[in-house]
Backbone of each chain as ProteinMPNN parsed JSONL, in Angstrom:
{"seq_chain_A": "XXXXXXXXXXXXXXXXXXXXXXXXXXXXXXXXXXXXXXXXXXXXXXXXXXXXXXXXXXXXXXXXXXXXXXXXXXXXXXXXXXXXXXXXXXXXXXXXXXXXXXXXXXXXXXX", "coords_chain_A": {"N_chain_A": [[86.798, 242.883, -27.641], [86.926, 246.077, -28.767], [87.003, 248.222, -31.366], [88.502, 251.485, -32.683], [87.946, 253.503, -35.156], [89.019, 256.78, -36.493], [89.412, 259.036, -38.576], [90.426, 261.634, -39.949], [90.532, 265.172, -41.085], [92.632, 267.869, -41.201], [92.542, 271.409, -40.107], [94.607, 274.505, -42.025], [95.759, 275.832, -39.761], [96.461, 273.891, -37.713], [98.757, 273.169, -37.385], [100.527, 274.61, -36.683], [99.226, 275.535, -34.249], [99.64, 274.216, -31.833], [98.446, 271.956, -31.703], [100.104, 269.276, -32.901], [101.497, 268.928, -30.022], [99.86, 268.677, -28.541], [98.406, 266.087, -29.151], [100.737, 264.335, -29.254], [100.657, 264.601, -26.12], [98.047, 263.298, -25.616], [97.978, 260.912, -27.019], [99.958, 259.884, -25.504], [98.75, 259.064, -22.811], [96.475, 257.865, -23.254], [97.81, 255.487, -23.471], [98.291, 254.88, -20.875], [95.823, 254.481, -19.72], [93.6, 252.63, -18.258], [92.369, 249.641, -20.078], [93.421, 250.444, -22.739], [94.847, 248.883, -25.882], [96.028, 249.25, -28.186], [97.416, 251.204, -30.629], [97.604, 252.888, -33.805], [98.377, 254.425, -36.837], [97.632, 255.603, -39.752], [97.318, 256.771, -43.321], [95.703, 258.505, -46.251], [95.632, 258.219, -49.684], [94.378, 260.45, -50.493], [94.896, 262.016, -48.483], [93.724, 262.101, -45.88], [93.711, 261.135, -42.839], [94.021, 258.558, -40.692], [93.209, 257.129, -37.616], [93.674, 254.046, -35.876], [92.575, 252.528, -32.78], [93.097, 249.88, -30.529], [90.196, 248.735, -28.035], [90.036, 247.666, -24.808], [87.221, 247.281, -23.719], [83.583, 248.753, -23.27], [82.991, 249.577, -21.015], [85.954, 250.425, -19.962], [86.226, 251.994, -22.675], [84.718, 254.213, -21.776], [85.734, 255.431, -20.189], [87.817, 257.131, -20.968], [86.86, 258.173, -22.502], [85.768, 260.206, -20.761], [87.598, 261.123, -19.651], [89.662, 263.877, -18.233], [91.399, 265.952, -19.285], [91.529, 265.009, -21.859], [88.484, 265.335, -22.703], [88.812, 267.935, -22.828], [90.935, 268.318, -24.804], [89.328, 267.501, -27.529], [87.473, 269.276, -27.288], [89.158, 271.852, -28.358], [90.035, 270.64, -30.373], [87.248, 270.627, -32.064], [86.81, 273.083, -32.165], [89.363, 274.386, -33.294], [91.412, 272.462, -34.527], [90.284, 270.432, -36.247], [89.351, 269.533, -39.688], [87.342, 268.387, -40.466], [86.144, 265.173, -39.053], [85.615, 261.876, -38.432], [84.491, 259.691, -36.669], [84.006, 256.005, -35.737], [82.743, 253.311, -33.866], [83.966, 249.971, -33.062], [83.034, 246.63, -32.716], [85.003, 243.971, -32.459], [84.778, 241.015, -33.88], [85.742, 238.73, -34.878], [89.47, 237.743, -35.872], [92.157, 236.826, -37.879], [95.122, 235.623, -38.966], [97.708, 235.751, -41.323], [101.456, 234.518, -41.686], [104.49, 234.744, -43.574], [106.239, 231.802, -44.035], [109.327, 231.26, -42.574], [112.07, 231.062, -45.118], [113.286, 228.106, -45.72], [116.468, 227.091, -44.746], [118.535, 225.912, -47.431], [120.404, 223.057, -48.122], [124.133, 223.128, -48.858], [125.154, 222.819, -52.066], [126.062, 219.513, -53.217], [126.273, 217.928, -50.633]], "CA_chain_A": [[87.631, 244.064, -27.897], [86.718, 247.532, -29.662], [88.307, 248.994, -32.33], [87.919, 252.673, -33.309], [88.742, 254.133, -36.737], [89.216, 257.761, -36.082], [89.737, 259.559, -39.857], [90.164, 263.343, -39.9], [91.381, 266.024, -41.762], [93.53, 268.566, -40.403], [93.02, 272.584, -40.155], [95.433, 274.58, -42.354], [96.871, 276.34, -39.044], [96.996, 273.208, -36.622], [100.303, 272.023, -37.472], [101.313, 275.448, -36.18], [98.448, 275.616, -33.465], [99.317, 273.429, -30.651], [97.689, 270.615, -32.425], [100.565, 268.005, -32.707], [101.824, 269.153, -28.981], [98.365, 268.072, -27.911], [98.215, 264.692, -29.675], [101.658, 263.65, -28.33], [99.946, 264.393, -24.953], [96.66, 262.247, -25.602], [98.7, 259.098, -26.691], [101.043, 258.959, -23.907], [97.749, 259.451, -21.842], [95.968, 256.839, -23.841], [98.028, 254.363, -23.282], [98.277, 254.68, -19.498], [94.725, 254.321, -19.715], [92.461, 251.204, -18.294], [92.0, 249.111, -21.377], [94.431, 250.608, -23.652], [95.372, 248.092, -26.256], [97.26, 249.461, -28.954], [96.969, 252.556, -31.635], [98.177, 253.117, -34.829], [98.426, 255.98, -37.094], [97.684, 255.497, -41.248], [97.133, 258.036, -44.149], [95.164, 257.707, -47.216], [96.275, 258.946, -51.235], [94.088, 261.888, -50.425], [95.778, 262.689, -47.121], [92.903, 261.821, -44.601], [94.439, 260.643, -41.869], [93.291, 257.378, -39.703], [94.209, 256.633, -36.41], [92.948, 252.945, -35.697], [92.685, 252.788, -31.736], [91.831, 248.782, -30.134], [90.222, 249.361, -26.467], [89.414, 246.7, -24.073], [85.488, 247.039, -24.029], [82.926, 249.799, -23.73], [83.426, 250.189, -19.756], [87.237, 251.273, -20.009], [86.048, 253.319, -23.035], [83.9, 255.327, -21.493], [86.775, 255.733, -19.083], [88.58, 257.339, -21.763], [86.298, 259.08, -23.29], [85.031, 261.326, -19.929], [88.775, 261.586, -19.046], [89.39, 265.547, -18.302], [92.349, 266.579, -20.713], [90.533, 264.358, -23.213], [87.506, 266.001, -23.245], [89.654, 269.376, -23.499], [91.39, 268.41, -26.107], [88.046, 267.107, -27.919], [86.544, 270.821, -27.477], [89.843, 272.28, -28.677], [89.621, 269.866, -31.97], [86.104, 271.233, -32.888], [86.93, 274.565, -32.328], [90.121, 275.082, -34.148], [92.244, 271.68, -35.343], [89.751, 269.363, -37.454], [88.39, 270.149, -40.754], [86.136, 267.223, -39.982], [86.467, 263.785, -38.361], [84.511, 260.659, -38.569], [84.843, 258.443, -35.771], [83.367, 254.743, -35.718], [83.175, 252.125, -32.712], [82.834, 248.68, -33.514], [83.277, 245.412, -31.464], [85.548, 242.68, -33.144], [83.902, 239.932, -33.748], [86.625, 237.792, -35.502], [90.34, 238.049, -36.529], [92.766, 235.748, -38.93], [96.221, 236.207, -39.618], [99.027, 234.82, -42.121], [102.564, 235.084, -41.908], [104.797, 234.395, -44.357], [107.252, 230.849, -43.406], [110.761, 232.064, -42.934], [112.553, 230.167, -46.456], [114.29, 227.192, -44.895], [117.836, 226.811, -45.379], [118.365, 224.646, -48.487], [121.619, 222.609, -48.185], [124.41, 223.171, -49.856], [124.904, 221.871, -53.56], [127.094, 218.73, -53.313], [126.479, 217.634, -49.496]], "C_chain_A": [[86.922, 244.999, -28.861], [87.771, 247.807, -30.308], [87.667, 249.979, -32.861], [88.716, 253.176, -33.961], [88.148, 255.674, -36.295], [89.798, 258.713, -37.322], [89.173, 261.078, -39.616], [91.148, 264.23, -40.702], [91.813, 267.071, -40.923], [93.172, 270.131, -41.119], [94.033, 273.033, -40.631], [96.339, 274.856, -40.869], [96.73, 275.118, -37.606], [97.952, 272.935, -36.855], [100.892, 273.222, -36.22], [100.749, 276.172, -34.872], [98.566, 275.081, -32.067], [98.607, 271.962, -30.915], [98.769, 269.088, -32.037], [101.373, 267.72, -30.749], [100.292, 267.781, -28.058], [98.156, 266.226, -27.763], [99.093, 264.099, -29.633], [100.838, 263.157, -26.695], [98.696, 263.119, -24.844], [97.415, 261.109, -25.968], [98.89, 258.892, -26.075], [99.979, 258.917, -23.018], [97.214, 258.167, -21.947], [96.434, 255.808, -23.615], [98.214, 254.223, -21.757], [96.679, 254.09, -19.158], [94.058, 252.794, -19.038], [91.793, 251.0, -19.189], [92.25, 249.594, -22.427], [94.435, 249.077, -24.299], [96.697, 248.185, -27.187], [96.815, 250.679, -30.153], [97.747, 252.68, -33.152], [98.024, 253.898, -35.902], [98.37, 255.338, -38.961], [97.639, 256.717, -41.764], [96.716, 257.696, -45.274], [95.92, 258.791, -48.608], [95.997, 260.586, -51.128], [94.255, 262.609, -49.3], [94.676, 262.714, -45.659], [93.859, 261.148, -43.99], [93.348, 259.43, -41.092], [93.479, 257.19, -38.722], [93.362, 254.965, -35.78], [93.235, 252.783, -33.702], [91.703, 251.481, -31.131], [92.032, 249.134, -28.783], [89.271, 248.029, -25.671], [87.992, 246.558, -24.091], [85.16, 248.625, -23.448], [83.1, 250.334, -21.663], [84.711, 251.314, -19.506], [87.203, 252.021, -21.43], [85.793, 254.546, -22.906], [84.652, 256.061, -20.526], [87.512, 257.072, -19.721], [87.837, 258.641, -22.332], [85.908, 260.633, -22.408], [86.974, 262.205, -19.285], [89.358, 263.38, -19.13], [90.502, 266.539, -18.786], [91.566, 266.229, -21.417], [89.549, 265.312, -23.873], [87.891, 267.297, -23.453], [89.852, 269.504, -25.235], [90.341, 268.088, -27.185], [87.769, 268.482, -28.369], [87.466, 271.431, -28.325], [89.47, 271.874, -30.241], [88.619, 270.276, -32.667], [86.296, 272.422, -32.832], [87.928, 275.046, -33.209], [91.361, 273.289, -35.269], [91.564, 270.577, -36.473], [88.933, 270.06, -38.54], [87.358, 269.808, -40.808], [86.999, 266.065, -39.497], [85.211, 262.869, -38.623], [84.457, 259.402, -38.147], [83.854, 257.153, -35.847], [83.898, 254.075, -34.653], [82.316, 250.95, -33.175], [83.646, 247.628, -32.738], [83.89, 244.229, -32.878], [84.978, 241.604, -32.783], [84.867, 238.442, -34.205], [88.567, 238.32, -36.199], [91.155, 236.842, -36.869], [93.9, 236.489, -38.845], [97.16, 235.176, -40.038], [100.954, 235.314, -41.659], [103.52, 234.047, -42.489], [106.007, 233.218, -43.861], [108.278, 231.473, -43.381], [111.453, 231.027, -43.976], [113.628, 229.713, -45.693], [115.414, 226.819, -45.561], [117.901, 225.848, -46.364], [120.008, 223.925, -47.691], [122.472, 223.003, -49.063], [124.78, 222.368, -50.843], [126.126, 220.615, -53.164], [126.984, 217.554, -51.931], [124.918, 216.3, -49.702]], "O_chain_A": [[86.314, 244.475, -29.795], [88.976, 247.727, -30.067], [86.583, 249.839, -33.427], [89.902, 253.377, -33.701], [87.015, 255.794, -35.828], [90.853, 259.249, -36.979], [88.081, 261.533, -39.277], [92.339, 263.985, -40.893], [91.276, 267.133, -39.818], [93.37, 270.299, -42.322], [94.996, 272.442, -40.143], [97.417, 274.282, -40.715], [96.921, 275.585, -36.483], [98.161, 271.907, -36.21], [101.485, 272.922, -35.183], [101.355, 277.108, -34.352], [97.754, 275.398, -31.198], [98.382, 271.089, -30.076], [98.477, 268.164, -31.278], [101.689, 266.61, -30.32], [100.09, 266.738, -27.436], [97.904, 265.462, -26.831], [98.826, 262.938, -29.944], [100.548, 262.047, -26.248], [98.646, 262.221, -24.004], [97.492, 260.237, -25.102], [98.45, 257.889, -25.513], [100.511, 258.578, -21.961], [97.339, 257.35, -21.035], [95.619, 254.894, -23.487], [98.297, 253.028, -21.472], [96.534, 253.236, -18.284], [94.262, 251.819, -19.761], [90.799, 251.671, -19.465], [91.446, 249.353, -23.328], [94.131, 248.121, -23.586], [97.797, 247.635, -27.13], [95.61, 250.823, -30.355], [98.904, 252.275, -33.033], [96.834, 254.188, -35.777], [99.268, 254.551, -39.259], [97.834, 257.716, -41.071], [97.139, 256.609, -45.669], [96.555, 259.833, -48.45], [96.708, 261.551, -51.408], [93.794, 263.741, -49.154], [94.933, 263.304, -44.61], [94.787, 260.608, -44.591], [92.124, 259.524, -41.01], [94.654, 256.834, -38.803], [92.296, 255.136, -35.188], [94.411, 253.019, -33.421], [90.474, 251.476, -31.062], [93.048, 249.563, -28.236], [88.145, 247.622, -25.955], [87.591, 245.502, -24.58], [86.008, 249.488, -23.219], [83.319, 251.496, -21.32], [84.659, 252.472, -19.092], [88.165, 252.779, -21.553], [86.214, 255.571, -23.443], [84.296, 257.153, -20.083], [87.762, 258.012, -18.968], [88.25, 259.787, -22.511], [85.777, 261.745, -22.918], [87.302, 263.282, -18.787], [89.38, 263.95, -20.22], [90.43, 267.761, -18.654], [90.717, 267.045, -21.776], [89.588, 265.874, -24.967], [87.273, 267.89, -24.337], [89.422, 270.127, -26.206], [90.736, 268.751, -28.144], [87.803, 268.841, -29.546], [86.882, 271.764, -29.356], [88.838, 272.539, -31.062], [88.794, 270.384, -33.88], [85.759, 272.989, -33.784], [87.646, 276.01, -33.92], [91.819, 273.32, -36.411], [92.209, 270.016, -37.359], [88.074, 270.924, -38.365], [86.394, 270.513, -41.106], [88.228, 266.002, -39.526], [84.076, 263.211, -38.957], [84.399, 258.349, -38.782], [82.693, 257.497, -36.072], [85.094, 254.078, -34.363], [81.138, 250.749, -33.47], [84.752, 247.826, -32.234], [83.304, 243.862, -33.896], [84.699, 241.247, -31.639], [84.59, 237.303, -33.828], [88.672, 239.273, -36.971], [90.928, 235.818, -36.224], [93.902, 237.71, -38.69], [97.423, 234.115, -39.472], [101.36, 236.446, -41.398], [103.531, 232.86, -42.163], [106.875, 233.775, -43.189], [108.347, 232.399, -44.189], [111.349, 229.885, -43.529], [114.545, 230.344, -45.168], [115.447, 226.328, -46.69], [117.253, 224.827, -46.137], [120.531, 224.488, -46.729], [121.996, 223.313, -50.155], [124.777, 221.159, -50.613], [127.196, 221.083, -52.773], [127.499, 216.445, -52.069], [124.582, 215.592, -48.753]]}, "seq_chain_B": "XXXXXXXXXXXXXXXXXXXXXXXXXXXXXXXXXXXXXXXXXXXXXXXXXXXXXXXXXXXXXXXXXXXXXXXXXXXXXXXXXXXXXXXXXXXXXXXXXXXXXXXXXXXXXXX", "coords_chain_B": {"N_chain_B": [[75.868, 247.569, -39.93], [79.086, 245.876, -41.098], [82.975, 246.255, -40.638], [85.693, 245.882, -41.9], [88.974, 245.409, -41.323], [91.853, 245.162, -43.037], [95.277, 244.581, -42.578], [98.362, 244.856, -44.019], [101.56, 243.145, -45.7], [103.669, 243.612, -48.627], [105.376, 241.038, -50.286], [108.866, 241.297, -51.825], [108.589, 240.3, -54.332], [106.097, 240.955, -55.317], [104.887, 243.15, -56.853], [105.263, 242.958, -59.367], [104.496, 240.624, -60.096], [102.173, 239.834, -60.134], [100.301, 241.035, -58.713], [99.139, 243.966, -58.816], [97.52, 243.959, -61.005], [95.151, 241.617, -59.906], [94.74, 242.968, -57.244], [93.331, 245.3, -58.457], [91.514, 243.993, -60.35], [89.916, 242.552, -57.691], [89.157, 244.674, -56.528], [87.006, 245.863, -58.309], [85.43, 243.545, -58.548], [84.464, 243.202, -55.979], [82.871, 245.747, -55.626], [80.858, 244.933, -57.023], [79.179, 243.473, -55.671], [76.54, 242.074, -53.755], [75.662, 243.823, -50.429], [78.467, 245.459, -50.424], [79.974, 248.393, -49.122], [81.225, 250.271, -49.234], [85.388, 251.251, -49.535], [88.599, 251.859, -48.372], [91.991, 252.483, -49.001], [94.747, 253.049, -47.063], [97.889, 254.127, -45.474], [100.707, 253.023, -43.472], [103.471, 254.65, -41.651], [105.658, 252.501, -41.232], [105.209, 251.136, -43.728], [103.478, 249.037, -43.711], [100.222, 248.399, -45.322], [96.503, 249.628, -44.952], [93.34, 248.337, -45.856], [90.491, 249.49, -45.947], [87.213, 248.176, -45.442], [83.884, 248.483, -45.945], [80.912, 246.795, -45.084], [77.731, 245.522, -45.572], [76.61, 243.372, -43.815], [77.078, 239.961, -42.08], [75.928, 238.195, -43.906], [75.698, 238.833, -46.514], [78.704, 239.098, -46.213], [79.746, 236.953, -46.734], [79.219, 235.613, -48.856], [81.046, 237.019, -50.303], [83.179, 236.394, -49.325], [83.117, 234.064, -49.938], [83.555, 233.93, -52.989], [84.252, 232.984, -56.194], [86.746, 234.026, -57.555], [87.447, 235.383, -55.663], [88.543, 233.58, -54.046], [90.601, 232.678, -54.819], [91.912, 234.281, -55.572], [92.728, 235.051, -52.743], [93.948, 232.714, -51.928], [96.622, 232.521, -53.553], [97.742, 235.157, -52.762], [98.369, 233.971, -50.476], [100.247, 231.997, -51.291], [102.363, 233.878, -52.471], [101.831, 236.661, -52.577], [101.778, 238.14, -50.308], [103.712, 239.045, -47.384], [103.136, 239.22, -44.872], [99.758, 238.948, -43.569], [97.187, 240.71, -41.405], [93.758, 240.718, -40.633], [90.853, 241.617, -39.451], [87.256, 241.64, -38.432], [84.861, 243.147, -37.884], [81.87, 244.782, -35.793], [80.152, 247.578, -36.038], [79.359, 249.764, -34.254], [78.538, 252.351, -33.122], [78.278, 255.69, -34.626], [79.778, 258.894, -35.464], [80.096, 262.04, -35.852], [81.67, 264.873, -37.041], [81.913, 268.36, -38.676], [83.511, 271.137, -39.744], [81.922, 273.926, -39.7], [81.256, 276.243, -42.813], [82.941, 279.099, -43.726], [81.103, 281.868, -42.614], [80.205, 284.768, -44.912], [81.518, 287.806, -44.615], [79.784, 290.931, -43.946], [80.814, 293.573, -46.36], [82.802, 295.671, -45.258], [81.317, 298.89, -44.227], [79.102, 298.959, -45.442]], "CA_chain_B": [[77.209, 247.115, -40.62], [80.287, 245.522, -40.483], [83.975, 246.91, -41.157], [86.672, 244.595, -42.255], [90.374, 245.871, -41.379], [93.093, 244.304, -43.577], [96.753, 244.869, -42.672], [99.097, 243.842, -44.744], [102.839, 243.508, -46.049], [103.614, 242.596, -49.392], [106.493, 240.291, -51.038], [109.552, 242.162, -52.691], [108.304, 240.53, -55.995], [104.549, 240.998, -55.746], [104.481, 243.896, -57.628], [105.935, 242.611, -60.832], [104.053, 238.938, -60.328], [100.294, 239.905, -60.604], [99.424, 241.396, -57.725], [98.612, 245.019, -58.741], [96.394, 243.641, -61.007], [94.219, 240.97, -59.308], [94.238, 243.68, -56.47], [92.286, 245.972, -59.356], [90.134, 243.032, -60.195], [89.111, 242.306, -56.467], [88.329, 245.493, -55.844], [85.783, 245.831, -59.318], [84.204, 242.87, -58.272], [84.058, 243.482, -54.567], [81.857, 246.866, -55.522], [79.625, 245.05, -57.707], [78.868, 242.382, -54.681], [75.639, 242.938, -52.566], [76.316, 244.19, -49.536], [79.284, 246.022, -50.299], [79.335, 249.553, -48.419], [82.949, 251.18, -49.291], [86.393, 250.558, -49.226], [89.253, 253.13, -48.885], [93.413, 252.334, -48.703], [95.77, 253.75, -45.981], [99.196, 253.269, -45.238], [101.164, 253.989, -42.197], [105.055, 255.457, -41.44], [106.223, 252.033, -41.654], [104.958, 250.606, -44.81], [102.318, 248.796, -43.29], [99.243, 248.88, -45.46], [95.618, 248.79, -44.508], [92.221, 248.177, -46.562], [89.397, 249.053, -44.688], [86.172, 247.683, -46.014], [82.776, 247.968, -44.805], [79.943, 245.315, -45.071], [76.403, 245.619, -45.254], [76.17, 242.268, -42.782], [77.85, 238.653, -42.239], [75.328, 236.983, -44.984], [76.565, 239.518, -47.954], [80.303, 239.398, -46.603], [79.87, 235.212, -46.438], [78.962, 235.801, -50.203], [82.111, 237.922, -50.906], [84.484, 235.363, -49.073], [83.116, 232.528, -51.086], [83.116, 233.926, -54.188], [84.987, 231.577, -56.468], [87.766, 234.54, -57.874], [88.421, 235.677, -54.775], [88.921, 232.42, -53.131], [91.519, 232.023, -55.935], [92.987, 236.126, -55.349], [93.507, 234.509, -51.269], [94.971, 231.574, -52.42], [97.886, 233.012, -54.81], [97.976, 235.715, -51.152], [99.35, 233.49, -49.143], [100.967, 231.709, -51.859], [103.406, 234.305, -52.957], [102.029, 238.052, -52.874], [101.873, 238.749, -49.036], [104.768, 238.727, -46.715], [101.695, 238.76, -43.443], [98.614, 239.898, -43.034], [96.177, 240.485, -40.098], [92.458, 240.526, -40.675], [89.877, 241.46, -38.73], [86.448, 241.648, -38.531], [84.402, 244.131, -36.636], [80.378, 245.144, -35.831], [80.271, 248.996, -35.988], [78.316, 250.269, -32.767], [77.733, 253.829, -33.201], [79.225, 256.282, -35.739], [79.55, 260.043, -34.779], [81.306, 263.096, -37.149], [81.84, 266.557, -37.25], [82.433, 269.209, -40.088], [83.74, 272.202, -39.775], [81.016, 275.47, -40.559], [81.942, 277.001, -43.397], [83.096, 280.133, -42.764], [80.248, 282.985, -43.193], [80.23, 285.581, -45.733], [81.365, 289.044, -44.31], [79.681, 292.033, -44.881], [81.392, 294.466, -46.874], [82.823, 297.18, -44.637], [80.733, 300.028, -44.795], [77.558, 298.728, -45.676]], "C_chain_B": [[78.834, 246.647, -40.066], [81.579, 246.283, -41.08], [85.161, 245.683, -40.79], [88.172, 246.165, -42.164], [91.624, 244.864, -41.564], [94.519, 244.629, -43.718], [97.442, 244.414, -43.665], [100.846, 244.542, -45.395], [103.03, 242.56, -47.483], [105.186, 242.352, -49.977], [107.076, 241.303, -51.76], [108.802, 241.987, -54.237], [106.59, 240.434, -56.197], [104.107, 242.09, -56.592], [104.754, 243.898, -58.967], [104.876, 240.991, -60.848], [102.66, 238.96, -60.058], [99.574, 240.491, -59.633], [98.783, 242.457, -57.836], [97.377, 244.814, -59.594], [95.203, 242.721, -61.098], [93.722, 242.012, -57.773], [93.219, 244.961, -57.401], [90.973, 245.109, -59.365], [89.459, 243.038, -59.036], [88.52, 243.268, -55.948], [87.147, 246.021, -56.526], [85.177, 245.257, -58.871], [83.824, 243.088, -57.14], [82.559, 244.779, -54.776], [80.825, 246.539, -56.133], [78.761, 244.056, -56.717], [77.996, 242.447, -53.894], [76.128, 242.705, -51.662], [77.387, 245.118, -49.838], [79.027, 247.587, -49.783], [80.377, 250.56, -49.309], [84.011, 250.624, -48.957], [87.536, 252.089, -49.827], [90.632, 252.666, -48.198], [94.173, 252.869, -47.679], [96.962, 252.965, -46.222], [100.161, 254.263, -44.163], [102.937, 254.305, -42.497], [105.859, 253.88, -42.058], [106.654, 250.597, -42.307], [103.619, 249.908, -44.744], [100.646, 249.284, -44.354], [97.794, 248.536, -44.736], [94.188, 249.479, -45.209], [91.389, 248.471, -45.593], [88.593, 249.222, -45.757], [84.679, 247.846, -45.043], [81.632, 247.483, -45.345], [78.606, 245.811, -44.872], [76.381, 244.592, -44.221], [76.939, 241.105, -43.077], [77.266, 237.915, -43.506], [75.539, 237.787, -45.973], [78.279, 239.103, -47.703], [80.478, 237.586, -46.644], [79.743, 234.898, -48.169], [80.234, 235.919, -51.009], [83.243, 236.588, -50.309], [84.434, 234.122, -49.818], [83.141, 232.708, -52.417], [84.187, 233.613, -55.158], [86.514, 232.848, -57.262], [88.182, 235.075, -56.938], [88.996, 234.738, -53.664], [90.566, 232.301, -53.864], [93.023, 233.422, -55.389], [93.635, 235.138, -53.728], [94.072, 233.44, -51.43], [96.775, 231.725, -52.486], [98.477, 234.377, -53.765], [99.017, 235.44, -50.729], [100.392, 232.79, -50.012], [102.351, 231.99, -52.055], [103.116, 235.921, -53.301], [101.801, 238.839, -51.243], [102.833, 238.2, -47.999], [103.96, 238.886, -45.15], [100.818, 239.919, -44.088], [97.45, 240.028, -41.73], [94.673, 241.281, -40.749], [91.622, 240.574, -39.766], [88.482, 242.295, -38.91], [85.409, 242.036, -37.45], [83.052, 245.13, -36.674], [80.158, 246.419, -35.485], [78.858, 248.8, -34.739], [77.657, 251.238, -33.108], [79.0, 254.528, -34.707], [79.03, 257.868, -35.323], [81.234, 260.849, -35.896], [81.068, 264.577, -36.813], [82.125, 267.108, -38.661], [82.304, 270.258, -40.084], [82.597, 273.39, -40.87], [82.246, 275.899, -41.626], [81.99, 278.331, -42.833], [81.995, 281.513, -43.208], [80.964, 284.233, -43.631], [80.195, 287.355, -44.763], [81.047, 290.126, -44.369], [80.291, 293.014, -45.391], [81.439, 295.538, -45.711], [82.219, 298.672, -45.214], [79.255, 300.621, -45.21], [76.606, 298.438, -44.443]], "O_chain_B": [[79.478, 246.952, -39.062], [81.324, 246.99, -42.055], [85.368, 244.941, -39.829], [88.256, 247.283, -42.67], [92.186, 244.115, -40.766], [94.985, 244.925, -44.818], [97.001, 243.411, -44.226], [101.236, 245.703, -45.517], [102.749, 241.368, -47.614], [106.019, 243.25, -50.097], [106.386, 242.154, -52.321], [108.507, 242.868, -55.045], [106.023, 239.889, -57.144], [102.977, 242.017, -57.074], [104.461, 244.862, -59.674], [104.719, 240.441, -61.938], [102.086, 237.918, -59.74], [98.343, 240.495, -59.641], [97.747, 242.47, -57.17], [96.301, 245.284, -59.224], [94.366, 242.817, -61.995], [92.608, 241.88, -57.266], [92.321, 245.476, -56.736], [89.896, 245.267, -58.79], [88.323, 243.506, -59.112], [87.606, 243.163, -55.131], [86.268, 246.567, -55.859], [84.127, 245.778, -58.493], [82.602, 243.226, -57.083], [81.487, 244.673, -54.181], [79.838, 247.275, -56.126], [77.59, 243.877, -57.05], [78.434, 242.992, -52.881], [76.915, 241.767, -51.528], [77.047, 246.078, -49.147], [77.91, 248.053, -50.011], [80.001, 251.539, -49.954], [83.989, 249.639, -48.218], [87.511, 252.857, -50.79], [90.606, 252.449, -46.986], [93.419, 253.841, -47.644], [97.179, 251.88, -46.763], [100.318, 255.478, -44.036], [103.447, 254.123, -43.603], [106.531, 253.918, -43.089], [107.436, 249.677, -42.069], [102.739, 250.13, -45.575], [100.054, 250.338, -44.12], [97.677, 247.512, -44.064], [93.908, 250.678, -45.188], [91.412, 247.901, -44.502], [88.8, 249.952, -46.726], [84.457, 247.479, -43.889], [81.423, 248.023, -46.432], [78.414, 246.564, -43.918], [75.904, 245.209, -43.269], [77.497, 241.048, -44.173], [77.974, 237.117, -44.12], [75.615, 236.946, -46.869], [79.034, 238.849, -48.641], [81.626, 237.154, -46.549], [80.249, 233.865, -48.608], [80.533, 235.267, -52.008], [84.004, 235.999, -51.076], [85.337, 233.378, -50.204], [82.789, 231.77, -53.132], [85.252, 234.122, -54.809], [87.487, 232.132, -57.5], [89.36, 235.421, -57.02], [89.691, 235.039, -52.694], [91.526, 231.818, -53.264], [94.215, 233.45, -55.082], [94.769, 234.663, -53.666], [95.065, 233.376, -50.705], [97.714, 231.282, -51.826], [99.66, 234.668, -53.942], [100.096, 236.008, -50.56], [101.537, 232.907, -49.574], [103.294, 231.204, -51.974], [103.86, 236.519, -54.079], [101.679, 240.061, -51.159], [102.801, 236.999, -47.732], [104.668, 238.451, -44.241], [100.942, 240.994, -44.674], [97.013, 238.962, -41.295], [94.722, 242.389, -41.283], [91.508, 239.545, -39.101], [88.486, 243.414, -39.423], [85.166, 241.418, -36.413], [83.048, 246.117, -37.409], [79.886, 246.464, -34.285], [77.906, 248.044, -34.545], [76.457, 251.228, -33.383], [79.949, 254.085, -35.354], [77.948, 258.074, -34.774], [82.36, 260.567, -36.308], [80.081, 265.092, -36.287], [82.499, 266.421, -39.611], [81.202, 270.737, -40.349], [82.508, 273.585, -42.082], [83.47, 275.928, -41.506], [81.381, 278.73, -41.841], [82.271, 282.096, -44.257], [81.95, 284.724, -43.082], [79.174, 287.924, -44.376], [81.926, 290.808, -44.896], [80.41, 293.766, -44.424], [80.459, 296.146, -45.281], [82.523, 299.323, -46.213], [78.634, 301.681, -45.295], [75.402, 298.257, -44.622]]}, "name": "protein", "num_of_chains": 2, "seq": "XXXXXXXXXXXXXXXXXXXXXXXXXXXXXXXXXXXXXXXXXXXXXXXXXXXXXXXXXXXXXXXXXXXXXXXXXXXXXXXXXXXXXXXXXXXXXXXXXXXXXXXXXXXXXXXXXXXXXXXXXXXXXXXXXXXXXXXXXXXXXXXXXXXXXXXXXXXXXXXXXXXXXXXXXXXXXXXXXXXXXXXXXXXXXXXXXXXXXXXXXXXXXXXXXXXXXXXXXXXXXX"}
């Protein structure tokens, strides 16, 4: 699996540009997609934005990537909605996870 | 390089029971650790945080996972300051950015 971190700052006039219109569109797109996995949206103290995006492998990326809104919206983004961006693709190599026990009923006092 | 993405949710009482600062500590020593690249916070709509870290290579970050105070910080984690977390671990491919031209200097009308 791939996972791409996708951190960008935002143009003062995209909010009011067609910008978030757009980026409704490209999710719901995205996830129809061959090798969609799952997306998720962060924000940092200093207001960069993240969008973490895992994608089946580099075949159904490239799927994604040539797709012909996509690359619209792409051109659009450098021309008027990103201040910058700073995309990364990297291949998971390992993942771990905890979760916390659910706190098992005690009995009650006396029984 | 590698990039470490650490989800996480933490315990109502982790912020009163040491967690804000052993999460200070870990992140002092983490920067003084070879290998270390960067490391920058997010947090999404809903609550969800996530660390991303990135790694000079597996034999610096094999360094950083063994290193005897932060074995202790993941310990006292799972113990009693994270309600889950997901972890994963991931071999950057390519990296690709943009940045908006500044905007050129107009000449004075007239001149």
């Amino acid at each position: 699996m791939l996972v791409i971190l996708f951190r960008s700052k935002l143009t003062a006039s995209a909010a009011a540009d067609g910008y978030p219109e757009m980026a409704d569109e490209m999710e719901d797109l995205a996830r129809q997609m061959p090798g969609f996995v799952d997306v998720k949206a962060y924000k940092a103290d200093d207001g960069e934005r993240l969008t973490v995006v895992w994608w089946q492998d580099e075949e159904t990326l490239k799927g994604w990537r040539e797709q012909v809104r996509h690359r619209l919206a792409q051109r659009l983004g450098r021309e008027k909605w990103y201040e910058y961006y700073k995309l990364e693709v990297a291949q998971v190599v390992r993942q771990n996870a905890f979760e916390r026990p659910a706190t098992a009923a005690r009995e009650p006092a006396g029984l």
